[in-house]
BALOBA-1460 file (C-alpha; in Angstrom, 3 decimals):
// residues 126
<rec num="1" residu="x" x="0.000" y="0.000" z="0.000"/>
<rec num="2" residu="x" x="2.490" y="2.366" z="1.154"/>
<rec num="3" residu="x" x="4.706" y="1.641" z="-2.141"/>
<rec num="4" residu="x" x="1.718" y="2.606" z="-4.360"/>
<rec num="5" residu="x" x="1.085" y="6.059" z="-2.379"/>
<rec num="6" residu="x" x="5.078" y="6.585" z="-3.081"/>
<rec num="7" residu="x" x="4.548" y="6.319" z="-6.587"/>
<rec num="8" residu="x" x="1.309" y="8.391" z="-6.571"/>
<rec num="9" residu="x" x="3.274" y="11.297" z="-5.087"/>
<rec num="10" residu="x" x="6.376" y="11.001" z="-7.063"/>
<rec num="11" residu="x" x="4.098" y="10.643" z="-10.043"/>
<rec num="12" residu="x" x="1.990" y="13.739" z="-9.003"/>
<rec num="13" residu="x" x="5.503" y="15.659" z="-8.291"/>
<rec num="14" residu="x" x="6.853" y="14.994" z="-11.780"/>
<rec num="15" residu="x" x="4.117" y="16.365" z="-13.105"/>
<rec num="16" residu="x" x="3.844" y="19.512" z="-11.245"/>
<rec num="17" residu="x" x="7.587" y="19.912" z="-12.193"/>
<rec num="18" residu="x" x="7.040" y="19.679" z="-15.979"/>
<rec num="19" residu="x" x="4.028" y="21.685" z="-15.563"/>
<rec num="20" residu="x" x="6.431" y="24.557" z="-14.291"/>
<rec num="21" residu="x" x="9.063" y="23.599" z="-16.885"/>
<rec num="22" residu="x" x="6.717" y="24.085" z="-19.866"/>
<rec num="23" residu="x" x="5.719" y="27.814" z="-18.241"/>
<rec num="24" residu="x" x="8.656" y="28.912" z="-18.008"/>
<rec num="25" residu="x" x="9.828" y="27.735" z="-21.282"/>
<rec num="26" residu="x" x="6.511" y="29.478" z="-23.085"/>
<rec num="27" residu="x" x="7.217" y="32.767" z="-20.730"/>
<rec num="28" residu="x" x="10.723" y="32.696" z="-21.851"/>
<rec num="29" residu="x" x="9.664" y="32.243" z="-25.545"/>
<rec num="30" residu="x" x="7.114" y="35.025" z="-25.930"/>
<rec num="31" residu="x" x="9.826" y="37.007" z="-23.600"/>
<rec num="32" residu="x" x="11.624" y="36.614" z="-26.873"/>
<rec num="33" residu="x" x="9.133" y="37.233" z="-29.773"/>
<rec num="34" residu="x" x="7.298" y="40.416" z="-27.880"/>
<rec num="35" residu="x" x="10.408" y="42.850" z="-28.888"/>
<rec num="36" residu="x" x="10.187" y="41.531" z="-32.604"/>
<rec num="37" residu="x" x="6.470" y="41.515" z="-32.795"/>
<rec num="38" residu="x" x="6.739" y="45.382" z="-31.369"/>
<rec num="39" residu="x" x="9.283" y="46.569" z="-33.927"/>
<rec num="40" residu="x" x="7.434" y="44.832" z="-36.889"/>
<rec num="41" residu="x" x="4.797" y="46.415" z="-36.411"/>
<rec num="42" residu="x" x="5.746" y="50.208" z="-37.228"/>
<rec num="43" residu="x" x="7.202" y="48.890" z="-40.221"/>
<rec num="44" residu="x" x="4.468" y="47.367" z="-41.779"/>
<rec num="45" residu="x" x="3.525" y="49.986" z="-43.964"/>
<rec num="46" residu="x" x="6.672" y="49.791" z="-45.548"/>
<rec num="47" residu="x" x="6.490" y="45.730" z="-45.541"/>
<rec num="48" residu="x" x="3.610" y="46.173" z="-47.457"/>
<rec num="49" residu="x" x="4.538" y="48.641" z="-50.041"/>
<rec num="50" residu="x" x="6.862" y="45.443" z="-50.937"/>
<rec num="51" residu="x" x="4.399" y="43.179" z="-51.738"/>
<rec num="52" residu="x" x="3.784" y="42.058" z="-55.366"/>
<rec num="53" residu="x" x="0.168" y="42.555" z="-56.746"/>
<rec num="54" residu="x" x="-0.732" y="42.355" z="-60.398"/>
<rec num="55" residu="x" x="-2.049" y="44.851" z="-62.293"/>
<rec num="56" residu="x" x="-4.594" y="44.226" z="-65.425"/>
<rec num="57" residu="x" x="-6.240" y="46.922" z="-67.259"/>
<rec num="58" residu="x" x="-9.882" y="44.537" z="-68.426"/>
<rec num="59" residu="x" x="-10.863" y="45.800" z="-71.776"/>
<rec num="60" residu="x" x="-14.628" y="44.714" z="-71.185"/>
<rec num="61" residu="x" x="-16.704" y="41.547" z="-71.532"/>
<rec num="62" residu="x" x="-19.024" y="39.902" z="-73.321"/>
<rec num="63" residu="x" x="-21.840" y="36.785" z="-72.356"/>
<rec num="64" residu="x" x="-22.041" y="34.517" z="-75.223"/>
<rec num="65" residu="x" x="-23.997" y="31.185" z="-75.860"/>
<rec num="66" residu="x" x="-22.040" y="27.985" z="-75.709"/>
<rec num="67" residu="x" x="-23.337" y="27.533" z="-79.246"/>
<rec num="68" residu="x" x="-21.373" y="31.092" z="-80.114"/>
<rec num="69" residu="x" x="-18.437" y="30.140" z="-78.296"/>
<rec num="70" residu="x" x="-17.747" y="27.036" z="-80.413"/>
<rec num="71" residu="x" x="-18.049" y="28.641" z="-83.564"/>
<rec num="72" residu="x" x="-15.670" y="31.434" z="-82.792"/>
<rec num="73" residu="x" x="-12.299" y="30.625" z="-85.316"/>
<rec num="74" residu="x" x="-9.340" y="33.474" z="-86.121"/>
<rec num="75" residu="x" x="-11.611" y="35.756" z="-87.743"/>
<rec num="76" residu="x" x="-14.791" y="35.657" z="-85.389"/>
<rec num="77" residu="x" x="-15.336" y="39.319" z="-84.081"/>
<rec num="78" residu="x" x="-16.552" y="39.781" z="-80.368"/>
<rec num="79" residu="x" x="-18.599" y="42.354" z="-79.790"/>
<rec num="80" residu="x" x="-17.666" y="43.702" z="-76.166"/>
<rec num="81" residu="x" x="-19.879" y="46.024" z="-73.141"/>
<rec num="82" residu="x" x="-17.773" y="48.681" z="-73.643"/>
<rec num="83" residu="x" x="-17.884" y="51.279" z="-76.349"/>
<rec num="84" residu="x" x="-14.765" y="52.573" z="-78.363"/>
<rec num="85" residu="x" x="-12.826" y="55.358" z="-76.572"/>
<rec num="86" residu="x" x="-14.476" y="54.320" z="-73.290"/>
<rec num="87" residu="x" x="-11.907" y="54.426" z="-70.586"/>
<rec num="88" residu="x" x="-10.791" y="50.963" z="-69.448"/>
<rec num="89" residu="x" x="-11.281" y="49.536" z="-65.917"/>
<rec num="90" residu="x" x="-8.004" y="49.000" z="-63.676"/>
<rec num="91" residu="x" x="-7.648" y="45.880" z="-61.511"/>
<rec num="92" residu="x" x="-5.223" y="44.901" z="-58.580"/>
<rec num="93" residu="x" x="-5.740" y="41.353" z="-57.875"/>
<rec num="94" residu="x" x="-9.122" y="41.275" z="-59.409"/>
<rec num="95" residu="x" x="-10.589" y="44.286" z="-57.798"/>
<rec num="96" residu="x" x="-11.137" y="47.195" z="-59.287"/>
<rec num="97" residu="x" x="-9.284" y="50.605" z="-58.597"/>
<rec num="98" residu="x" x="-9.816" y="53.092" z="-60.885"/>
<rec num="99" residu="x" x="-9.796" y="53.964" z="-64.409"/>
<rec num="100" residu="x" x="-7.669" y="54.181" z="-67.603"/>
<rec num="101" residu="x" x="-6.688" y="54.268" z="-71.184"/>
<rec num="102" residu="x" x="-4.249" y="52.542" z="-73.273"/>
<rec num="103" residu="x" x="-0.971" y="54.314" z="-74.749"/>
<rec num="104" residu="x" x="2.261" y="53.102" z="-76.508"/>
<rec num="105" residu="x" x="4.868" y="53.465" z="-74.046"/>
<rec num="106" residu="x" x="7.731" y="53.107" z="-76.432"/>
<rec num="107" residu="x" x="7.434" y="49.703" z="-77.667"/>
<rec num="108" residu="x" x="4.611" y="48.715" z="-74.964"/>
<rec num="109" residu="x" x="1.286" y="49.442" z="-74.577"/>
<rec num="110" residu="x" x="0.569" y="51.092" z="-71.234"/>
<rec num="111" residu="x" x="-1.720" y="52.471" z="-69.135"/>
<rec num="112" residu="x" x="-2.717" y="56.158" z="-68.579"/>
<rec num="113" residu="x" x="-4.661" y="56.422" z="-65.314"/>
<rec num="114" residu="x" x="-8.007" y="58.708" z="-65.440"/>
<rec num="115" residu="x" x="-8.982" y="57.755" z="-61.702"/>
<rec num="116" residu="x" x="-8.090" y="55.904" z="-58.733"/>
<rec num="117" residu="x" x="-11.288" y="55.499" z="-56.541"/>
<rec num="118" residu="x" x="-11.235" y="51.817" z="-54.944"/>
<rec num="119" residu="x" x="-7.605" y="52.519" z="-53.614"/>
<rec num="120" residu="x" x="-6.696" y="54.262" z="-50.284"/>
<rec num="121" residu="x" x="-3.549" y="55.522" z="-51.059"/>
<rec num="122" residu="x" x="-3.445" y="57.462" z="-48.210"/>
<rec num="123" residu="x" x="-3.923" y="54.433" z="-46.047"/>
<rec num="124" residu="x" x="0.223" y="53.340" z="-47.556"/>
<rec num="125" residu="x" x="1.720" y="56.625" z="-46.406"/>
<rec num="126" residu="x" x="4.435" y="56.588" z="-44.022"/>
């Protein structure tokens, strides 16, 4: 009897012993991330002026029939939503911005921008 109590009690110490092991280990740990996590933070405008995003300029659309999609060939002509001269719409990722037209940009097309109204630039500043 007394031999099982023994263990009980050894068993229960071990265990209060790793329990204080562990919290000091995870105080010690986030003791160590806090001053990184603090400094990140007032750069993250500037992190974020770093990250890639792809532009598109989307011409228009147009909703065709299966049966019109199979018979387009290379000299089918698509009538699109968007009449001639019409600025274009802007995209980051997918959403729209603003608005543009096209120019030659030496031996590119590009884009000349008309508006930006679905970006908060002012939200980037430093």
């Amino acid at each position: 009897m007394m031999n099982i109590n023994a263990n009980s009690t050894s068993d229960a110490l071990l265990e209060d012993l790793s329990e204080e092991m562990i919290i000091d280990q995870v105080s010690n740990d986030l003791a160590d991330v806090a001053p990184a996590r603090s400094g990140g933070r007032r750069d993250l405008p500037q992190m974020m002026r770093k990250i890639p995003v792809t532009l598109t300029l989307e011409v228009g659309s147009a909703r065709i029939s299966l049966q019109d999609l199979m018979a387009i060939g290379p000299d089918s002509v698509v009538e699109l939503d968007v009449l001639a001269g019409e600025p274009l719409i802007i995209k980051v990722n997918g959403t729209a911005i603003g608005r543009a037209e096209v120019v030659v940009a030496g031996e590119n097309y590009g884009l000349k921008v008309i508006d930006l109204d679905g970006l908060n630039l002012d939200m980037m500043t430093p």
